[in-house]
C-alpha positions as CSV (number, residue, x, y, z in Angstrom):
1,X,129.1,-33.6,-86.5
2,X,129.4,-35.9,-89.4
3,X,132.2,-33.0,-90.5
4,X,134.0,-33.4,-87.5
5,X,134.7,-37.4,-87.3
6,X,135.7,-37.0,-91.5
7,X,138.4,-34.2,-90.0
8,X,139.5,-36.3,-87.6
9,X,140.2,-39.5,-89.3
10,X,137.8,-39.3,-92.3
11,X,134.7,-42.1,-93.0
12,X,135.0,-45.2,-95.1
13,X,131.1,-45.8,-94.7
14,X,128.3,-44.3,-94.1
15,X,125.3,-46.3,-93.0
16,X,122.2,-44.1,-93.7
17,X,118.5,-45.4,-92.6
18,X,115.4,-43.6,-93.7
19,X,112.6,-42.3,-93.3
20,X,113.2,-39.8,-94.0
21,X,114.8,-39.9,-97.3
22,X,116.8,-36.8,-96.5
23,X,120.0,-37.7,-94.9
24,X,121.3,-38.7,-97.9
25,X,121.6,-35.2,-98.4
26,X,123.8,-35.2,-95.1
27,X,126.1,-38.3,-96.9
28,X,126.5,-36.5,-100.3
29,X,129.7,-34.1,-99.7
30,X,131.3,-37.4,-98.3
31,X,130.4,-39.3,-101.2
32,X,132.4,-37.1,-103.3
33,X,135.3,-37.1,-100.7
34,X,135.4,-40.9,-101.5
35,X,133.0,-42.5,-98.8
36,X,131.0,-45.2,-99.5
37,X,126.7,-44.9,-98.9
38,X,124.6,-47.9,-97.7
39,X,121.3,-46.9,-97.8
40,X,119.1,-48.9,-95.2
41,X,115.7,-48.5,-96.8
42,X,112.9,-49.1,-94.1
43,X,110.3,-48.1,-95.2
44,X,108.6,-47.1,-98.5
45,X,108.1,-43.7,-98.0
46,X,105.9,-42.6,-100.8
47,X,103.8,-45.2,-100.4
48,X,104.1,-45.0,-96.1
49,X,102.6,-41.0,-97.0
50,X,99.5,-42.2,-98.8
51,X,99.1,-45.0,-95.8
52,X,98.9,-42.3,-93.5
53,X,95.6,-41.0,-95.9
54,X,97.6,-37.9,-97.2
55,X,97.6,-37.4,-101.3
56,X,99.3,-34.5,-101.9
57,X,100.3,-34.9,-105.2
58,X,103.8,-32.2,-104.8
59,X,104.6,-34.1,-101.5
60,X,104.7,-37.5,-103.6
61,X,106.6,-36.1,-106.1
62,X,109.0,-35.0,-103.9
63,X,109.2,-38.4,-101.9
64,X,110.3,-40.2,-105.1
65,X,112.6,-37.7,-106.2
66,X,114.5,-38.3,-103.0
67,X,114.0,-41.9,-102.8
68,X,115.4,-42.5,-106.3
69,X,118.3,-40.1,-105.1
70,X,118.8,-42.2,-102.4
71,X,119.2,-45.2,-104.7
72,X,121.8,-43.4,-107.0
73,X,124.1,-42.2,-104.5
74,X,124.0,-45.8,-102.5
75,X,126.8,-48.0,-103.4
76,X,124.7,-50.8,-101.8
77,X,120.8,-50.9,-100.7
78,X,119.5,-52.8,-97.8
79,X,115.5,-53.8,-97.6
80,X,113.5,-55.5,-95.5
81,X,112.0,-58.2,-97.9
82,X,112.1,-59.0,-101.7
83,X,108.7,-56.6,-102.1
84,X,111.1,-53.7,-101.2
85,X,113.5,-55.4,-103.1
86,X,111.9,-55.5,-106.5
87,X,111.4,-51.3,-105.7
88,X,114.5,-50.4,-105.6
89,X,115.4,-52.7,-108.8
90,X,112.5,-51.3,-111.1
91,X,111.9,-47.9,-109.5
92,X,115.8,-47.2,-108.4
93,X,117.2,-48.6,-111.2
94,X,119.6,-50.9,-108.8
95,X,122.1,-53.6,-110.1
96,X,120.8,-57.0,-108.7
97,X,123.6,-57.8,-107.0
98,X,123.4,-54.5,-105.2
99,X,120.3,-54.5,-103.4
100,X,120.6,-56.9,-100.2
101,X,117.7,-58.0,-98.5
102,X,118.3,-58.1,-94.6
103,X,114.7,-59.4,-92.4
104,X,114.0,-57.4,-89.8
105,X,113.2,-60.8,-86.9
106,X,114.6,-60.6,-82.9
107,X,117.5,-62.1,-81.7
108,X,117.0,-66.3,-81.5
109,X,117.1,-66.1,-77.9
110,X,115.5,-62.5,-77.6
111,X,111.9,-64.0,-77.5
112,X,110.8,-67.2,-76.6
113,X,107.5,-69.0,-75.1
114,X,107.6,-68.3,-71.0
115,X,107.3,-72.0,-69.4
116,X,104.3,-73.1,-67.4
117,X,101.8,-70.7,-68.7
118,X,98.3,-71.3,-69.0
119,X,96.8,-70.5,-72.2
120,X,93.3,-67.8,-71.5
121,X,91.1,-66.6,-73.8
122,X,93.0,-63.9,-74.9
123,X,93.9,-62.2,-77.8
124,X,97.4,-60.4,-78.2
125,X,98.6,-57.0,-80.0
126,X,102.0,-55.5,-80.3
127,X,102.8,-52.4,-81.5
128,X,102.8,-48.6,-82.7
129,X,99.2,-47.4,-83.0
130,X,98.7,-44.5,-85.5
131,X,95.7,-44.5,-87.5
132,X,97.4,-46.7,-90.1
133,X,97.8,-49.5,-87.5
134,X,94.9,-51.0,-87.8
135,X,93.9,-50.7,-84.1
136,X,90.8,-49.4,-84.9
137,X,90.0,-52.9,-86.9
138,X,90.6,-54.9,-84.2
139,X,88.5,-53.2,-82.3
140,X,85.8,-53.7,-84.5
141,X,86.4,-57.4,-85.1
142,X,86.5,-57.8,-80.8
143,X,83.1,-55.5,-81.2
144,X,81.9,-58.5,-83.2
145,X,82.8,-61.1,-81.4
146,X,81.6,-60.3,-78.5
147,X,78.5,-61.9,-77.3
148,X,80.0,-65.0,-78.4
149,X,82.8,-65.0,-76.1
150,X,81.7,-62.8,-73.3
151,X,84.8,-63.9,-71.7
152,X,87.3,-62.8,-74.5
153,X,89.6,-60.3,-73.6
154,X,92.3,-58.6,-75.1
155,X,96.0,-57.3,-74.3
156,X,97.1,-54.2,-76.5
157,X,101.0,-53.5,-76.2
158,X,102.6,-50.2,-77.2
159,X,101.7,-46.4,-77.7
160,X,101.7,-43.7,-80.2
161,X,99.7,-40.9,-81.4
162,X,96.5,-43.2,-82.3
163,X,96.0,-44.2,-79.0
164,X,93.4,-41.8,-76.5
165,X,91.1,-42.0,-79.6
166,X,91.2,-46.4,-80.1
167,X,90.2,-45.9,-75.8
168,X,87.4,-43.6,-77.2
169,X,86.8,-45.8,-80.2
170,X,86.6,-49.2,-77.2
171,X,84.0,-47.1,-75.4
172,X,81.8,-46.7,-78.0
173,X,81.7,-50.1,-79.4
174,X,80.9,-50.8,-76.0
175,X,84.3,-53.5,-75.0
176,X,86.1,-51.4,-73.1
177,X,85.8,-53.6,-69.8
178,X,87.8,-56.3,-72.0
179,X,90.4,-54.1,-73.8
180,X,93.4,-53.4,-71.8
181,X,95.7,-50.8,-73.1
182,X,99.2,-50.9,-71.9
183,X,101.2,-48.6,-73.0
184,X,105.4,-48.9,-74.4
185,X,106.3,-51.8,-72.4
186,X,110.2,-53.2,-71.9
187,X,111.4,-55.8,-74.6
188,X,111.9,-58.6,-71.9
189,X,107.9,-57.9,-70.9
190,X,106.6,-58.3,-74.5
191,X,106.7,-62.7,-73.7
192,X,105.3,-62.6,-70.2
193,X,102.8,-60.0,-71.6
194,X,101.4,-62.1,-74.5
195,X,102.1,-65.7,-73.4
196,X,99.0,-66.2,-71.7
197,X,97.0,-64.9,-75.1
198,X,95.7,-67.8,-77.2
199,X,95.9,-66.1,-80.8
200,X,97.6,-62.6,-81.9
201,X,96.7,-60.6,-84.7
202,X,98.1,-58.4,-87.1
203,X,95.3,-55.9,-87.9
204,X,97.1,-53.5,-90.8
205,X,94.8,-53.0,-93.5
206,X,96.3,-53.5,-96.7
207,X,97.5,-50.7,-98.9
208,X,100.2,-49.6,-101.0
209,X,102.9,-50.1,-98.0
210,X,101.4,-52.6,-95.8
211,X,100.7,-55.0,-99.2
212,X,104.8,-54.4,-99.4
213,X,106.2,-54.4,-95.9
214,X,107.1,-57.1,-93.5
215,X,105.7,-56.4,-90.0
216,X,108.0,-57.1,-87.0
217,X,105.5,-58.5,-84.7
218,X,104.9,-61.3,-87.1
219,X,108.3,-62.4,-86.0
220,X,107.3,-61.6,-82.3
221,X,104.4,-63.6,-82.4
222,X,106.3,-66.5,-84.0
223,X,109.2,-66.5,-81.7
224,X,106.4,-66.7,-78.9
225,X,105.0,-69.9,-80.6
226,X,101.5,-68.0,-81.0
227,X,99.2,-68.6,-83.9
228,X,98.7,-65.5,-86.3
229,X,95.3,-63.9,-87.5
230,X,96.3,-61.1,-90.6
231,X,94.4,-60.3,-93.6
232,X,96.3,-62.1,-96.4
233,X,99.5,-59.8,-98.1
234,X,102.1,-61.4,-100.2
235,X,104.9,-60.3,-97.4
236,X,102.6,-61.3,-94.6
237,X,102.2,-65.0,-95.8
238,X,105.6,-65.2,-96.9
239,X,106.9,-64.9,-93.2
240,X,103.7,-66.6,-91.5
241,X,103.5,-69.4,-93.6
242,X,101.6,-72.3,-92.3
243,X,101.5,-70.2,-88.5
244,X,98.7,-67.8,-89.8
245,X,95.4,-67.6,-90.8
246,X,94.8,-65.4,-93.5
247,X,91.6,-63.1,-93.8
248,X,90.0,-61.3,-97.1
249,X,92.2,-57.9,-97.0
250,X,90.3,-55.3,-95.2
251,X,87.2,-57.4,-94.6
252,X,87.1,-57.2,-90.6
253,X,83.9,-59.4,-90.3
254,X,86.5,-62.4,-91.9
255,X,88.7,-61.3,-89.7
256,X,86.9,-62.2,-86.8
257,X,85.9,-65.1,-88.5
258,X,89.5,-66.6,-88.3
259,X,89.9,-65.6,-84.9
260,X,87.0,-67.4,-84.1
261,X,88.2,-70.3,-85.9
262,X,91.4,-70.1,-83.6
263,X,89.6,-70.0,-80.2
264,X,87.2,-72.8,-81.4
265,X,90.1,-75.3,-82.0
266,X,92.8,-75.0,-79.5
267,X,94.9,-78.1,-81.2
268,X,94.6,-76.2,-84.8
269,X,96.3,-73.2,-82.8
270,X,98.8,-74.9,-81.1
271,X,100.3,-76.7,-84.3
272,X,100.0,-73.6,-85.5
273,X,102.0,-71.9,-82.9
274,X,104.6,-74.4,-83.0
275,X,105.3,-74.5,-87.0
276,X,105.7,-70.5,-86.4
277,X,108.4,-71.2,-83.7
278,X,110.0,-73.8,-85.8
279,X,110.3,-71.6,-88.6
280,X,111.0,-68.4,-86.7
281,X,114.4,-70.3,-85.4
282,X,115.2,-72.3,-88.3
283,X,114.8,-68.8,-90.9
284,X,114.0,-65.7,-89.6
285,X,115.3,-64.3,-86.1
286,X,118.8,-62.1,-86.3
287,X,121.4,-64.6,-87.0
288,X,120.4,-65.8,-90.7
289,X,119.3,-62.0,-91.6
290,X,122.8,-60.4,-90.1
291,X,124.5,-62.3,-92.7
292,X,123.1,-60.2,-95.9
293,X,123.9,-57.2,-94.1
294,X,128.1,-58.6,-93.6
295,X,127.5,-59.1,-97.5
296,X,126.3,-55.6,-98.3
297,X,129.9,-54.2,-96.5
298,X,131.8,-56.6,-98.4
299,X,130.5,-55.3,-101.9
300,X,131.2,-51.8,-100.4
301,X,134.4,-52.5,-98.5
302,X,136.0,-55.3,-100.5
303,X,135.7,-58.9,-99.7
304,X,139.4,-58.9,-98.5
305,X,138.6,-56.2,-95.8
306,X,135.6,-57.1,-95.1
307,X,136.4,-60.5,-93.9
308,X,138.3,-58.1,-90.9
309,X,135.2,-56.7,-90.0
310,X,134.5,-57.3,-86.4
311,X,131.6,-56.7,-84.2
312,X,131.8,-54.0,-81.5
313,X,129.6,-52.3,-78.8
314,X,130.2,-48.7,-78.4
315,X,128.6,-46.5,-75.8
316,X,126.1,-45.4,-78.7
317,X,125.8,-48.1,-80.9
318,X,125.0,-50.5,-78.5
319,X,122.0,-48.7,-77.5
320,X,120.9,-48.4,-81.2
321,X,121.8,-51.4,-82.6
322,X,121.1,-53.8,-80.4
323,X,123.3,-56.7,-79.2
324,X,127.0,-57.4,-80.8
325,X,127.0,-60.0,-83.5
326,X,129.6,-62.1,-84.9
327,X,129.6,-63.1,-88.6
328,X,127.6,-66.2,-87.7
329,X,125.5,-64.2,-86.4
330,X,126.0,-65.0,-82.8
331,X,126.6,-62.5,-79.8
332,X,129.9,-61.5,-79.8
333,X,132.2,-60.9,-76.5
334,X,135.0,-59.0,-77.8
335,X,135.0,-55.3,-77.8
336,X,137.3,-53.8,-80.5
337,X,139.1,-50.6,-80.5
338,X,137.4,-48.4,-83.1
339,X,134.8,-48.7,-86.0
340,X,135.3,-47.1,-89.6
341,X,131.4,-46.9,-90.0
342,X,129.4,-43.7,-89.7
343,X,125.6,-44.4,-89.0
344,X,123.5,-41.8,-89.5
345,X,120.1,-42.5,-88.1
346,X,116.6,-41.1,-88.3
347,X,115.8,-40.3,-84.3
348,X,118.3,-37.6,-84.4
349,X,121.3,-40.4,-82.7
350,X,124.5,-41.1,-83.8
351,X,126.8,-44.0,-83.9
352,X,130.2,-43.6,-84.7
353,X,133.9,-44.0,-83.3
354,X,137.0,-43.0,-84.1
355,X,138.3,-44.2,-87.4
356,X,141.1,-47.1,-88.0
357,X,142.6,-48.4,-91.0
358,X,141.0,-52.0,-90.7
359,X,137.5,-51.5,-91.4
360,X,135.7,-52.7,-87.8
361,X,131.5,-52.7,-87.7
362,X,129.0,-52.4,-85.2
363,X,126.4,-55.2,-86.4
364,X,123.0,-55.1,-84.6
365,X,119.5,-55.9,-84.8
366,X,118.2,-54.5,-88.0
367,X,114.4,-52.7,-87.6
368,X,111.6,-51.4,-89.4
369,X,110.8,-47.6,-87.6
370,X,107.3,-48.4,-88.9
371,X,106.2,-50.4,-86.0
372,X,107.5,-50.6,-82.3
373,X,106.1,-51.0,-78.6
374,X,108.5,-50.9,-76.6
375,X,110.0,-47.4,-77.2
376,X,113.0,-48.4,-78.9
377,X,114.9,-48.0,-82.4
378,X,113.0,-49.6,-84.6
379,X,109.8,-52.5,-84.5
């Protein structure tokens, strides 16, 4: 396919997002035909594998050999955070100025607190469950906590291979009558869904990735103005802040602990909430993050034709990447003629146009494929 656009009108760029690590393999004849490689780095795969409690020691092996190729064939390196970051500058041997962090975070106005809802005794989960989730924890802390708020309850959003056994696992710890599982629910449901929950928690336990990684629904939950229980990462406080509570990694007793503390002072919570809205709008939705990805293209394009770049929707890319942005970051109106920008993405999709002279970009929400619930790119 890829082989087909380069015949047509041949590739300038080519955006490639892992995991996998392997469609750099798909970039590499155009690399010597003169393309360009951004390589969109996710997720840590190496560490993601031992996450998922797998140690083979050949599969690791082979996970860094085609990370650090990754690194050596991209002209410029996108990350989610300045954890990743310091990877790909001590482990891919990257130039400073060539690895570009770009936060994963909803639009501003994607997510936002639903008016004239009345706070419950609730508490609020989005998000993939595998068995690396941390689903299971939360389970146990509700388990704990329950006889001392019978009338707790507890709203799980999202789906994934983990699921059938975390209903199991709610039987057995005897809460099922309180946990409600939902399934992938739409993006515009994920607000009316968790505003009437009066804390939401981030139950990965900490390891290797999670220690490293920036979870989406951290920005979910302080778009929604909701107070954050997680057990305490450098990644996880550096995007909560002052809107989380932080719990002894992996201790799930302390994790119910701070929940507890939440539910018993509602006025702590709701400060809480509101520094993680004010932050979340001043610092970390879409807008501030899409401009470190308009600086990787301009190391990779030139700074005189990047400054044509212009945002477009195609039939594809719009679907992928979210809403059009202008440089600023804002939603863009404009549909231009044609993009020079091959994406190659990991979900099998791609997003391309026909080629121009003038380099023109689709730029759209950026996501981790770690986490999601409502069955889109990304989460």
């Amino acid at each position: 396919y890829a082989l087909r656009v380069w015949g047509r009108s041949g590739i300038d760029v080519i955006h490639v997002a892992n995991p996998p690590d392997l469609l750099v393999l798909v970039a590499l004849p155009f690399k010597w035909l003169g393309a360009r490689i951004i390589y969109d780095q996710h997720d840590l795969c190496p560490e993601l594998y031992e996450a998922k409690g797998k140690s083979g020691r050949f599969t690791r092996r082979l996970l860094l050999g085609l990370e650090r190729l990754s690194y050596r064939l991209a002209d410029a390196v996108i990350v989610p955070n300045n954890s990743y970051r310091g990877i790909a500058l001590a482990r891919g041997d990257k130039a400073g100025d060539a690895v570009f962090v770009v936060r994963n975070g909803p639009l501003r106005d994607a997510l936002s607190p639903p008016p004239g809802v009345s706070i419950e005794q609730a508490i609020g989960y989005v998000g993939v469950m595998g068995d690396q989730d941390g689903v299971d924890v939360l389970l146990e802390a509700a388990a704990l906590l329950k006889d001392r708020y019978p009338q707790l309850r507890y709203v799980l959003l999202g789906d994934g291979t983990g699921r059938a056994q975390f209903e199991q696992y709610a039987e057995e710890l005897g809460i099922a009558d309180r946990v409600q599982f939902t399934g992938m629910v739409a993006e515009k449901q994920i607000a009316d869904r968790l505003a009437p929950c009066s804390v939401c928690v981030v139950p990965d336990r900490v390891n290797g990735f999670t220690a490293r990684s920036t979870m989406n629904k951290v920005m979910e939950y302080m778009a929604l103005a909701k107070p954050i229980v997680q057990f305490d990462t450098p990644e996880g406080r550096y995007s909560a802040g002052a809107a989380a509570l932080y719990a002894t990694p992996n201790d799930v007793a302390d994790l119910a602990n701070r929940i507890a503390e939440l539910l018993d002072n509602p006025g702590q919570a709701r400060r809480m909430g509101r520094l993680g809205r004010a932050r979340f709008l001043r610092s970390l939705h879409w807008g501030e993050s899409v401009k470190a990805l308009y600086a990787a293209y301009d190391r990779v394009l030139g700074a005189d034709q990047s400054e044509r770049l212009q945002a477009k929707r195609g039939a594809a890319s719009g679907d992928v990447f979210g809403p059009v942005m202008r440089r600023d970051g804002t939603p863009a109106g404009a549909r231009p003629k044609t993009a020079s920008v091959t994406k190659l993405l990991t979900n099998g999709r791609s997003a391309d146009k026909a080629l121009a002279k003038t380099p023109m970009v689709s730029m759209g929400q950026h996501r981790n494929v770690a986490e999601t619930a409502t069955g889109t790119d990304g989460g």
